[in-house]
N, C-alpha and C positions, 0 to 999 in steps of 0.2 A: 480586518486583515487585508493588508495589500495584496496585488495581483503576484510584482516581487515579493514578497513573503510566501506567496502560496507557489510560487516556481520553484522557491529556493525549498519549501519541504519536499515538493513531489520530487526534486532533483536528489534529493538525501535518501526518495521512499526509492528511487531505481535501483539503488543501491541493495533494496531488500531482493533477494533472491526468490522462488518459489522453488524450494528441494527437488517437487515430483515435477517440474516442467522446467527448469533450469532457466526460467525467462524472469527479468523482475515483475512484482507484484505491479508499480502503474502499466506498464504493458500490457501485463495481462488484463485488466480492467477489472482487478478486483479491489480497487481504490476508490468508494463512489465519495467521499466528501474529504476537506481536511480542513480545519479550523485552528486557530491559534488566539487565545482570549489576552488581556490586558495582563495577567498576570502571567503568562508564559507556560500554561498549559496546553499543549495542540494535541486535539482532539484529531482523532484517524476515525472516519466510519467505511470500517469493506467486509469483504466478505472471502469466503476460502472456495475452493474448487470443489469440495464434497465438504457435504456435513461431518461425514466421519473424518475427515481430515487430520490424522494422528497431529501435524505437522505444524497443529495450529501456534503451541506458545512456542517454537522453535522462530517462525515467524513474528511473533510480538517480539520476542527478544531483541532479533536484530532490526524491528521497526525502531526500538526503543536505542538501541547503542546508535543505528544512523542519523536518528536524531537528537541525539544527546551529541550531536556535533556541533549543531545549529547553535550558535549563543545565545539569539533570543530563546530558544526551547528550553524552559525550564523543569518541564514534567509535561511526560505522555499518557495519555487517557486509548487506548485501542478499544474499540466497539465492535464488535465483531457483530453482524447483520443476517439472514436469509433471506430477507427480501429486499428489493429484488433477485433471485437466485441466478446467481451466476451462468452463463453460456458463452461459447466460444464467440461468440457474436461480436461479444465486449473486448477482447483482443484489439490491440492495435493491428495496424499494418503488420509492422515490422514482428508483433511475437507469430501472427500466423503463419509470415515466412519462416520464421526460421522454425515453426514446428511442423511445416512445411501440409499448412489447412488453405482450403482455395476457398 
């Protein structure tokens, strides 16, 4: 997969919203891989903010409609991870401002 290819999905994954923190999923850095094989499968490997996270296929969902915009993107595969476990660490710049973490 291209570099272009892999901009053009994380640009579709900002799109994904996180409910409980109103910031997108690549910001928040719970996006660690994406993949896109020869037959138009793109694989998502992340993770959620707690294990118990009600909120988890509310999220695949619209991982899945963002990227069923992509034309190459023929079917989505989500992988949902615990490890490495998530921390506010993995934050961009930008989502720690706005949830306002120094």
């Amino acid at each position: 997969m291209d570099q272009d290819m892999k901009e053009s999905i994380l640009g579709a994954l900002e799109n994904v919203i996180d409910p409980e923190l109103g910031i997108d999923i690549v910001n928040l850095g719970l996006v660690y891989d994406v993949d896109l094989n020869e037959e138009g499968t793109c694989k998502i490997t992340m993770t959620l903010t707690s294990m118990g996270c009600p909120l988890g296929p509310v999220i695949v969902d619209q991982i899945k409609t963002a990227l069923g915009e992509l034309p190459e993107v023929k079917d989505v595969d989500v992988n949902i991870v615990w490890q490495p476990s998530w921390n506010k660490d993995m934050m961009s710049r930008y989502a720690k401002m706005a949830l306002g973490i120094r």
